[in-house]
TIMI-2910 file (N, C-alpha, C, CB; in pm, 1 decimal, decimal comma, always signed):
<rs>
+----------+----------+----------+----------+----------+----------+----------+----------+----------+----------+----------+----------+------+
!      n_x !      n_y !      n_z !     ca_x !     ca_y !     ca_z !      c_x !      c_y !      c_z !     cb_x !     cb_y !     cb_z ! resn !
+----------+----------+----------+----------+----------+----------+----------+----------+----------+----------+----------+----------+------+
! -24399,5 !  +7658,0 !  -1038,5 ! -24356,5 !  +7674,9 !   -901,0 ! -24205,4 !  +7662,2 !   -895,7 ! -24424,4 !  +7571,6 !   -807,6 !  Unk !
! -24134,5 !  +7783,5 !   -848,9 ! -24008,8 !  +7738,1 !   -814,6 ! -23970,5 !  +7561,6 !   -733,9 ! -23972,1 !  +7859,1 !   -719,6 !  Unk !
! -23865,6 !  +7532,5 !   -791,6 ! -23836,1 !  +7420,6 !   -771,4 ! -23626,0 !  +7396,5 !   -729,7 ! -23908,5 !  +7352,5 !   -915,5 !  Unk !
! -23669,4 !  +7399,8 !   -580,3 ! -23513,6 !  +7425,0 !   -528,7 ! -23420,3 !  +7269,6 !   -525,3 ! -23522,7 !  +7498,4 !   -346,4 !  Unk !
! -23294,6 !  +7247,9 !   -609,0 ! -23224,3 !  +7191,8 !   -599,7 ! -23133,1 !  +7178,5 !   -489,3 ! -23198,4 !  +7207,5 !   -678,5 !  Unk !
! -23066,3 !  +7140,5 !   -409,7 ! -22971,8 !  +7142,6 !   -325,5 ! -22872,1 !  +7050,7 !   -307,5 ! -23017,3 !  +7154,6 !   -235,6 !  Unk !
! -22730,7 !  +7071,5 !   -414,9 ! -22657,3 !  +6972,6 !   -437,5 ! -22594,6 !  +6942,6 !   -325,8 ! -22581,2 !  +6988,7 !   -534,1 !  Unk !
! -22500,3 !  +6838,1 !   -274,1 ! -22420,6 !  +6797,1 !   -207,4 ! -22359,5 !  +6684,0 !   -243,4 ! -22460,9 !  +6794,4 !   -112,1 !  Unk !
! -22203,4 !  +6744,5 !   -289,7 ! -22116,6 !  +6623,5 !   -397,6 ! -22086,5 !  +6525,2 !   -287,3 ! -21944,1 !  +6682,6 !   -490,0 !  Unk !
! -22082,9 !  +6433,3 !   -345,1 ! -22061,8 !  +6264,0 !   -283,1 ! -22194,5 !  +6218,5 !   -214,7 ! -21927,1 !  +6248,8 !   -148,6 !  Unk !
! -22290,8 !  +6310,6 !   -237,0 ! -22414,2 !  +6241,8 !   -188,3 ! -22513,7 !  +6129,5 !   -344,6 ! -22524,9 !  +6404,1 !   -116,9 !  Unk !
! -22565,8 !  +6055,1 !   -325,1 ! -22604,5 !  +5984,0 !   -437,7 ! -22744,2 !  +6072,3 !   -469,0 ! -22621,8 !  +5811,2 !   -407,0 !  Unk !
! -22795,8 !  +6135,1 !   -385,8 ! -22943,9 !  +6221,9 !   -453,0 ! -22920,7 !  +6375,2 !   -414,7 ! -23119,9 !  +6164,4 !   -367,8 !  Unk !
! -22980,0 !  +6438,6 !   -469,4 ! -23040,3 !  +6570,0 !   -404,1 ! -23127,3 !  +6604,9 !   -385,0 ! -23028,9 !  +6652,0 !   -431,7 !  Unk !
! -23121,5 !  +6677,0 !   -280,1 ! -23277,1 !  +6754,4 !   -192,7 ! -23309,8 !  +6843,7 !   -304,0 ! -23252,3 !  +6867,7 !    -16,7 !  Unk !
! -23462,7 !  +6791,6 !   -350,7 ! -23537,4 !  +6879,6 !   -402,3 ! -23679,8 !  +6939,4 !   -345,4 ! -23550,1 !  +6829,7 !   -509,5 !  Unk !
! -23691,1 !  +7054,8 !   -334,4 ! -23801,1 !  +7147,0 !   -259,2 ! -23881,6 !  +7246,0 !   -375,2 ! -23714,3 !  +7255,6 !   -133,4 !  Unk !
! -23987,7 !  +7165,7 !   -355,1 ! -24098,3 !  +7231,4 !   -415,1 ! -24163,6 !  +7338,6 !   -301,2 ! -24207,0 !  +7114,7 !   -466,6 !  Unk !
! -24143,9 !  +7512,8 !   -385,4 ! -24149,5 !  +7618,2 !   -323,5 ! -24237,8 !  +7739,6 !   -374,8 ! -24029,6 !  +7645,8 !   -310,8 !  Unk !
! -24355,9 !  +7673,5 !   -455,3 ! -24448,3 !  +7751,2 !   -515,8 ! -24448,8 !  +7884,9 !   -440,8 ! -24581,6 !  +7682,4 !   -518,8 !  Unk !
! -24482,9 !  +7920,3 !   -306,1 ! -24521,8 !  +8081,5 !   -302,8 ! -24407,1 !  +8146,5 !   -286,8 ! -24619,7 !  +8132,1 !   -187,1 !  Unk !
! -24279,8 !  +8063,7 !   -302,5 ! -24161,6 !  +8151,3 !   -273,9 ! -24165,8 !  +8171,2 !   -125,0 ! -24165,0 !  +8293,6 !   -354,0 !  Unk !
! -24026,5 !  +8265,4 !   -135,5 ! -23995,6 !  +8297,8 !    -19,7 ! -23888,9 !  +8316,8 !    +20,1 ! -24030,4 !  +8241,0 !    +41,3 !  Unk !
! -23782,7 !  +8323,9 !   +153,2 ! -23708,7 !  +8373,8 !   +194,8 ! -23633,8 !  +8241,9 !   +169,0 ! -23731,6 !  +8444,2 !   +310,9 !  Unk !
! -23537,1 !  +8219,9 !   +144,1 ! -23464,1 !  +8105,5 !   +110,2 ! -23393,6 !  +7986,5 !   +238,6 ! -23351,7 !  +8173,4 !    +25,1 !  Unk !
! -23371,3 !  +8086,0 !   +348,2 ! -23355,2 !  +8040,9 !   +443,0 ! -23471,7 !  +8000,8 !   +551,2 ! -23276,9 !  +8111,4 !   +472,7 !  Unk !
! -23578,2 !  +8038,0 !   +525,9 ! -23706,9 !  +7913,0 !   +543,4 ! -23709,0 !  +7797,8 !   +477,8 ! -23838,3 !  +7953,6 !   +504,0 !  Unk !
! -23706,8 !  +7805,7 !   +355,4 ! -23709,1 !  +7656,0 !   +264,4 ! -23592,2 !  +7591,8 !   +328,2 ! -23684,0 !  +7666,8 !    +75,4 !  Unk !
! -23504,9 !  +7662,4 !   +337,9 ! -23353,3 !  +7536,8 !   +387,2 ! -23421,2 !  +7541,9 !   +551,4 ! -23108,9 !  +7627,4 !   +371,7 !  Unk !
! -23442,6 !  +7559,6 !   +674,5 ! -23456,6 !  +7554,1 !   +761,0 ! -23611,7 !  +7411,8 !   +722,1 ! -23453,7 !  +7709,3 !   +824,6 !  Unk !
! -23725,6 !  +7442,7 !   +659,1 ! -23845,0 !  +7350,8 !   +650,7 ! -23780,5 !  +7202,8 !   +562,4 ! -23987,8 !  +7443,2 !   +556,0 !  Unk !
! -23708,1 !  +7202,6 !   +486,2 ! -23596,3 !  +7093,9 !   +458,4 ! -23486,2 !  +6996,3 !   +490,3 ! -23556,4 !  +7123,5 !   +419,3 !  Unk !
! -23479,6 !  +7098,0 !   +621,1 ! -23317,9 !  +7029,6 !   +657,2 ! -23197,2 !  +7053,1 !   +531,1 ! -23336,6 !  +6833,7 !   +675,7 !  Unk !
! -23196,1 !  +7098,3 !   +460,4 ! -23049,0 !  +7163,7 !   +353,6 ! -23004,4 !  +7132,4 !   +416,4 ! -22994,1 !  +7299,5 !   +302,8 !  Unk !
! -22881,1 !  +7117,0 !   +304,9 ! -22757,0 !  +7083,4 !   +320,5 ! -22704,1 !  +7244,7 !   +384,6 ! -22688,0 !  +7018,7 !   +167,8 !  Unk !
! -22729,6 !  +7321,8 !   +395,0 ! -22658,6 !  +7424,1 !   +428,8 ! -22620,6 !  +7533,2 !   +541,6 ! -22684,5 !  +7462,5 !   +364,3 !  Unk !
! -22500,3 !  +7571,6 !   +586,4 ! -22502,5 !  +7599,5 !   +725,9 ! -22539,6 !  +7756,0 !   +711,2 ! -22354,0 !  +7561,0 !   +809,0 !  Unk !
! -22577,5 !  +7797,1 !   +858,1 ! -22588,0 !  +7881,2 !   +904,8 ! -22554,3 !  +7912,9 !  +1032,3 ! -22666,0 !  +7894,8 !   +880,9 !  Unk !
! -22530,8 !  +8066,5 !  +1043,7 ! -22437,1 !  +8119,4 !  +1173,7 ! -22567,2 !  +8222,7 !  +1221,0 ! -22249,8 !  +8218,1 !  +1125,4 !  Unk !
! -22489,7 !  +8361,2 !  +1200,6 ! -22552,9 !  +8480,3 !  +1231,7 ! -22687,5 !  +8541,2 !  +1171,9 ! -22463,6 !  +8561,4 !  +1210,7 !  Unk !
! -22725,9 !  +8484,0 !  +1026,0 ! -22844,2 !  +8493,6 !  +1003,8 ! -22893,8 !  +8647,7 !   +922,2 ! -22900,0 !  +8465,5 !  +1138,8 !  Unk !
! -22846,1 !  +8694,1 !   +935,2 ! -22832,7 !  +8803,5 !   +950,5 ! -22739,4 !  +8912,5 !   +837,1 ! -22793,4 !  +8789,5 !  +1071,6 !  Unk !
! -22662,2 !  +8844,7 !   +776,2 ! -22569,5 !  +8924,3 !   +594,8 ! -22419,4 !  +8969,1 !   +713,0 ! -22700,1 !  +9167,9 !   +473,3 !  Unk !
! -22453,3 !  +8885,0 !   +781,2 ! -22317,2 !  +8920,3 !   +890,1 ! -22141,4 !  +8863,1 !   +882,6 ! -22369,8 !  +8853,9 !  +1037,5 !  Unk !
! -22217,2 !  +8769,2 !   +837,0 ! -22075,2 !  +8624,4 !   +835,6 ! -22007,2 !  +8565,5 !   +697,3 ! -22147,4 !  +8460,1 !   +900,9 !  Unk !
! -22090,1 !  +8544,9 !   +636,6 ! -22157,1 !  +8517,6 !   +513,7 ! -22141,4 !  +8306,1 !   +499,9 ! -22054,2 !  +8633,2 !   +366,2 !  Unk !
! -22104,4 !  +8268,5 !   +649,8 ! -22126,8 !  +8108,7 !   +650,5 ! -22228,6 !  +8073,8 !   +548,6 ! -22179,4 !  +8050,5 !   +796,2 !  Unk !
! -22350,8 !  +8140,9 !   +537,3 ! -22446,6 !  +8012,4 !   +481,6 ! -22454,1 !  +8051,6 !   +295,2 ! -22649,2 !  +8019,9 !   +578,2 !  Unk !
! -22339,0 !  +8143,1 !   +241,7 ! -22330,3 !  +8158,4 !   +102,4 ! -22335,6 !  +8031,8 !    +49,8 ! -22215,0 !  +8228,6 !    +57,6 !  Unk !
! -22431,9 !  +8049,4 !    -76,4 ! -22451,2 !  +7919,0 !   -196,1 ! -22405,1 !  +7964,5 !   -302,6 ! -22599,8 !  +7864,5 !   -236,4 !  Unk !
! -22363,2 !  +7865,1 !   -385,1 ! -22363,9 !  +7917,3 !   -533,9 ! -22471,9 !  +7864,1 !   -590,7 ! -22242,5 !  +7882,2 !   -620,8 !  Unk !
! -22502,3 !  +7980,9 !   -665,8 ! -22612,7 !  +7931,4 !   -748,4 ! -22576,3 !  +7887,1 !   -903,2 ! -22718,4 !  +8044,3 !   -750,7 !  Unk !
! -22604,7 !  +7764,9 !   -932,3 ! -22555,5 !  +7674,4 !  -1050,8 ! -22681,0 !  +7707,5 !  -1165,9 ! -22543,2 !  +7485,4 !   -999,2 !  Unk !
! -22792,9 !  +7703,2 !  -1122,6 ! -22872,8 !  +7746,9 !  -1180,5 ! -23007,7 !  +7845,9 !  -1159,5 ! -22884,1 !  +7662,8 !  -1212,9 !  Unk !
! -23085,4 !  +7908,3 !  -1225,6 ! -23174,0 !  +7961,2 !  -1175,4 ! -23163,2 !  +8120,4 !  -1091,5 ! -23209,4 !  +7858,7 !  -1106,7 !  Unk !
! -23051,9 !  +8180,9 !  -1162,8 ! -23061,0 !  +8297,1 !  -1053,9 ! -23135,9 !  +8437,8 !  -1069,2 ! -22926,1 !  +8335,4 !  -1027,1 !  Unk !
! -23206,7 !  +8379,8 !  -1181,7 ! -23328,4 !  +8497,1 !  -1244,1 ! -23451,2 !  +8453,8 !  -1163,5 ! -23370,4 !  +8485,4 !  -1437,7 !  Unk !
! -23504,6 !  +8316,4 !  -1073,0 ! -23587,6 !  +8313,6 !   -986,5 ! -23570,3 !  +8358,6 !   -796,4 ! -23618,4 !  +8187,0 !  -1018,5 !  Unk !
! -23430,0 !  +8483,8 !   -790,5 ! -23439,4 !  +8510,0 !   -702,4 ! -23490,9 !  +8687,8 !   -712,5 ! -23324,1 !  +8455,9 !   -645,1 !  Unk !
! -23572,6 !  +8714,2 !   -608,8 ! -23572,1 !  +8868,7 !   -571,5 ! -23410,3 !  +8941,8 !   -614,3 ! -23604,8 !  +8881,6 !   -381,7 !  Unk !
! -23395,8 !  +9051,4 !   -639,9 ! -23266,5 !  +9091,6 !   -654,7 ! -23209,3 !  +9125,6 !   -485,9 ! -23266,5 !  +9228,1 !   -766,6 !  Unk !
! -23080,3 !  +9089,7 !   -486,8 ! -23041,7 !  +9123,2 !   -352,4 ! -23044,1 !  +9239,9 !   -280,9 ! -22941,0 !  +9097,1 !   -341,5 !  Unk !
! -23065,1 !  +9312,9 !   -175,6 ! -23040,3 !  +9474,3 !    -87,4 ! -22912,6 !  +9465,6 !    -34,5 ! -23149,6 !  +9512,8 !    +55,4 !  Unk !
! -22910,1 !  +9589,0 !    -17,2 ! -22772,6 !  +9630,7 !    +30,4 ! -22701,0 !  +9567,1 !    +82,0 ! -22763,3 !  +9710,3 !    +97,9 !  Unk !
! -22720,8 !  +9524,4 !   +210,2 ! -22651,7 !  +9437,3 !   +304,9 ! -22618,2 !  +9349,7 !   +272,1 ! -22695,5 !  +9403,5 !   +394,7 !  Unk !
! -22715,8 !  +9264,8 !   +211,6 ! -22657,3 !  +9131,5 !   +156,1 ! -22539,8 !  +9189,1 !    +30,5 ! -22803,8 !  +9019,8 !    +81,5 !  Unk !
! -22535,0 !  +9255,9 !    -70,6 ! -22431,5 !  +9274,8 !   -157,3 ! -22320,2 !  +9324,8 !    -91,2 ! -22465,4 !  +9354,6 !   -260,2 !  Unk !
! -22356,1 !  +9417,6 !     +8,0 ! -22206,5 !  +9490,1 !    +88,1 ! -22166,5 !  +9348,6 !   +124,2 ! -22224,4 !  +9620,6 !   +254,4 !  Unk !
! -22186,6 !  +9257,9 !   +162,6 ! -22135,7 !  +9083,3 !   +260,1 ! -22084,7 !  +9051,8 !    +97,5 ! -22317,8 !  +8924,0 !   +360,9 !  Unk !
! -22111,7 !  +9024,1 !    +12,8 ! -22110,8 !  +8965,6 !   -109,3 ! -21973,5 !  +8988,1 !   -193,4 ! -22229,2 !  +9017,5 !   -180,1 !  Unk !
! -22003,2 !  +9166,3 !   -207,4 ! -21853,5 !  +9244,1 !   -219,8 ! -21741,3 !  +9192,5 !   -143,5 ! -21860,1 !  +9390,7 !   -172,1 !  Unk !
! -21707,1 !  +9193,8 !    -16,3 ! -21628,5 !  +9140,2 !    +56,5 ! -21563,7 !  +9070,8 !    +33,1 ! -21655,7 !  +9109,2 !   +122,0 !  Unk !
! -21646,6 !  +8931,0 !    -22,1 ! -21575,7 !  +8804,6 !    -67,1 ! -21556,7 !  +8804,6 !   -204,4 ! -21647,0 !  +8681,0 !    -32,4 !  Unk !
! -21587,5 !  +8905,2 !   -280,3 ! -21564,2 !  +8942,9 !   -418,5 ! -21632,2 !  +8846,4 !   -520,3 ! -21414,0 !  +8947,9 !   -443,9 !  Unk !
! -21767,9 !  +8812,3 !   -432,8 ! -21867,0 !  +8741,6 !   -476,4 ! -21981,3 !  +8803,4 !   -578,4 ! -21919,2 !  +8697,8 !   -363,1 !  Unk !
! -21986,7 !  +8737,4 !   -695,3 ! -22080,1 !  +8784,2 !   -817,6 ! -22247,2 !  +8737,0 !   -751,0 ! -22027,2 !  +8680,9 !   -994,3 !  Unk !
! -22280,2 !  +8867,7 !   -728,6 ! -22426,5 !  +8801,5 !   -690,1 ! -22516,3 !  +8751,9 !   -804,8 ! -22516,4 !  +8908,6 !   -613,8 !  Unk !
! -22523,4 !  +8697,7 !   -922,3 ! -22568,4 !  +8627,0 !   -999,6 ! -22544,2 !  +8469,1 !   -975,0 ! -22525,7 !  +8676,7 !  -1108,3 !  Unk !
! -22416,3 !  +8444,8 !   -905,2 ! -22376,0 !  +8318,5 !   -883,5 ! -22346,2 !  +8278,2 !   -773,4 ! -22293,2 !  +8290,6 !   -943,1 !  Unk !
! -22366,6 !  +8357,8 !   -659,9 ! -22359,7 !  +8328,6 !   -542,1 ! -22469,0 !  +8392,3 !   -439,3 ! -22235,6 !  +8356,8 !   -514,8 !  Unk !
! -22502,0 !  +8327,7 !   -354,1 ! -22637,8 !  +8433,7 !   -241,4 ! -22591,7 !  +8418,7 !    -91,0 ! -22842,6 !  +8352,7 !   -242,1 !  Unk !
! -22628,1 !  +8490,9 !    -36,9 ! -22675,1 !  +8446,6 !    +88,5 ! -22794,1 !  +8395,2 !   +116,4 ! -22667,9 !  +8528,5 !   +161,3 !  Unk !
! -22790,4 !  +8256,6 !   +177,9 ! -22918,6 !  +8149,7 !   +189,9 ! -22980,1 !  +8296,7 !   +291,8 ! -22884,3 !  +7937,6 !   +289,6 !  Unk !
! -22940,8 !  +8341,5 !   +396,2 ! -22995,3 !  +8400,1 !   +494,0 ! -23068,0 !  +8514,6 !   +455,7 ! -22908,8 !  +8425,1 !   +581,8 !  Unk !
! -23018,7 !  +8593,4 !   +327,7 ! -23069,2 !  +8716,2 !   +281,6 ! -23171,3 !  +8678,3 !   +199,1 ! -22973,5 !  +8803,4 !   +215,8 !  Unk !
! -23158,7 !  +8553,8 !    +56,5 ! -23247,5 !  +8551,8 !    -83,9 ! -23363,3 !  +8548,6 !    -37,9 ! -23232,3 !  +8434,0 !   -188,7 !  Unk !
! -23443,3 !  +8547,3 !   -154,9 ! -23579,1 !  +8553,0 !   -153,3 ! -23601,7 !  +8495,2 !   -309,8 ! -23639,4 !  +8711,5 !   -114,3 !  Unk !
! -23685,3 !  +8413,6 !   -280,3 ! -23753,8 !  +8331,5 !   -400,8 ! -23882,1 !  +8432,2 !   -441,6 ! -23813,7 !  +8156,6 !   -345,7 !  Unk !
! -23894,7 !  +8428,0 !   -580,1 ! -23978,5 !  +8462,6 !   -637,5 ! -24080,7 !  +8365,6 !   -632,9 ! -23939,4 !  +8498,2 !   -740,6 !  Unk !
! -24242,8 !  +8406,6 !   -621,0 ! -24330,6 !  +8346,5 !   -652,6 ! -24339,9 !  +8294,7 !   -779,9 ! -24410,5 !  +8403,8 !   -625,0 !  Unk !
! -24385,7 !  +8165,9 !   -821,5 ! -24384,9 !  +8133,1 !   -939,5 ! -24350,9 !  +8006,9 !   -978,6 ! -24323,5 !  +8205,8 !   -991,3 !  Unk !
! -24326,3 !  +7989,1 !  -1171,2 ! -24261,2 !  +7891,0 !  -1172,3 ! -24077,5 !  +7921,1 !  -1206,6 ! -24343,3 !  +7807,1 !  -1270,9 !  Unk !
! -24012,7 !  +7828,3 !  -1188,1 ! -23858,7 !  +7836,3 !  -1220,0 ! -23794,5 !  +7731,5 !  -1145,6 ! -23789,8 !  +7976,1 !  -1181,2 !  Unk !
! -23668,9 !  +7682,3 !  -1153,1 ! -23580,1 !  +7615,5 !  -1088,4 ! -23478,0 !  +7669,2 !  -1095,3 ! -23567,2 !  +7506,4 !  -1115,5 !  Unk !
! -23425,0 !  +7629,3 !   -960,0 ! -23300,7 !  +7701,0 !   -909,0 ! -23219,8 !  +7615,0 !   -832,1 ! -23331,6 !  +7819,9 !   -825,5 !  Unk !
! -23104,6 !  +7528,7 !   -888,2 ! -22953,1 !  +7504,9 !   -858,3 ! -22875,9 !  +7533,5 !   -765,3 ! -22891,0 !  +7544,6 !   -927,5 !  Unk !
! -22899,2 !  +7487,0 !   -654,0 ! -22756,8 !  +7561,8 !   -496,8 ! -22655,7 !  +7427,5 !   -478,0 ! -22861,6 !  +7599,9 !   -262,3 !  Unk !
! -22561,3 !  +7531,3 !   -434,4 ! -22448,5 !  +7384,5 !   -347,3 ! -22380,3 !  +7524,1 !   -271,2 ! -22285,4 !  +7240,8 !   -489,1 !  Unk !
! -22400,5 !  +7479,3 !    -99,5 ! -22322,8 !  +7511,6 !    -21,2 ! -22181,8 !  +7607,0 !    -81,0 ! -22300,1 !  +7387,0 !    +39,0 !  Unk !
! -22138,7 !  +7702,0 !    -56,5 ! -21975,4 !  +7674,8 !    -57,1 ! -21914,1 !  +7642,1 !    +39,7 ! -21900,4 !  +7769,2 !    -88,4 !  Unk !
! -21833,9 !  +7527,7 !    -64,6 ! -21729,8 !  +7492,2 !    -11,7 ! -21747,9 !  +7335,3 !    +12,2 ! -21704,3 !  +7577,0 !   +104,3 !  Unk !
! -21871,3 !  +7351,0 !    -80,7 ! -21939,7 !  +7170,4 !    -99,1 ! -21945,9 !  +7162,8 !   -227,0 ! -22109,0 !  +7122,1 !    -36,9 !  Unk !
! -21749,1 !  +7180,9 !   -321,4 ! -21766,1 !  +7190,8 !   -451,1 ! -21703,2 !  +7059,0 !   -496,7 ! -21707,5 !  +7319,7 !   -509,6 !  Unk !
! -21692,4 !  +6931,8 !   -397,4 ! -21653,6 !  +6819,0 !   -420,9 ! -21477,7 !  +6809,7 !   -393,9 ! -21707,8 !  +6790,2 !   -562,3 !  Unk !
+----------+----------+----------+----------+----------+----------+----------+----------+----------+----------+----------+----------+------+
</rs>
């Protein structure tokens, strides 16, 4: 079962979310409380971008929209997502996030 990390430096633990059927990534952070913000929702803003530290072979590959937002910021979508766009693969894997701009 995917297994979502969610760092936040100067915190003493991290949120971990067990996410067996997968899913849209910004459900798991919304059913969690994440550390991570969100605006427009939508591949609009790109507020709720994560980097992904680990695990970025357990996401769906990104669509358009989300990479056109991605490009912009001259963001490598292997290492960065939009919480609002990803999609978790069903399965097992773990996968590594921290906010940007929650790089300590």
């Amino acid at each position: 079962m995917p297994l979502v990390i969610f760092e936040t430096p100067g915190e003493p633990t991290e949120l971990r979310v067990d996410t067996p059927e997968g899913g849209p990534l910004a459900e798991v952070c919304d059913r969690s409380a994440a550390p991570v913000p969100f605006a427009c929702r939508n591949a609009r803003c790109g507020t709720c971008r994560v980097d992904v530290l680990e695990g970025d072979d357990a996401f769906f590959p990104p669509e358009d929209r989300e990479l056109d937002l991605l490009d912009l910021f001259s963001d490598d979508p292997r290492k960065r997502r939009l919480a609002c766009s990803a999609v978790l693969c069903p399965g097992s894997g773990r996968v590594r996030l921290r906010a940007v701009g929650q790089d300590g």
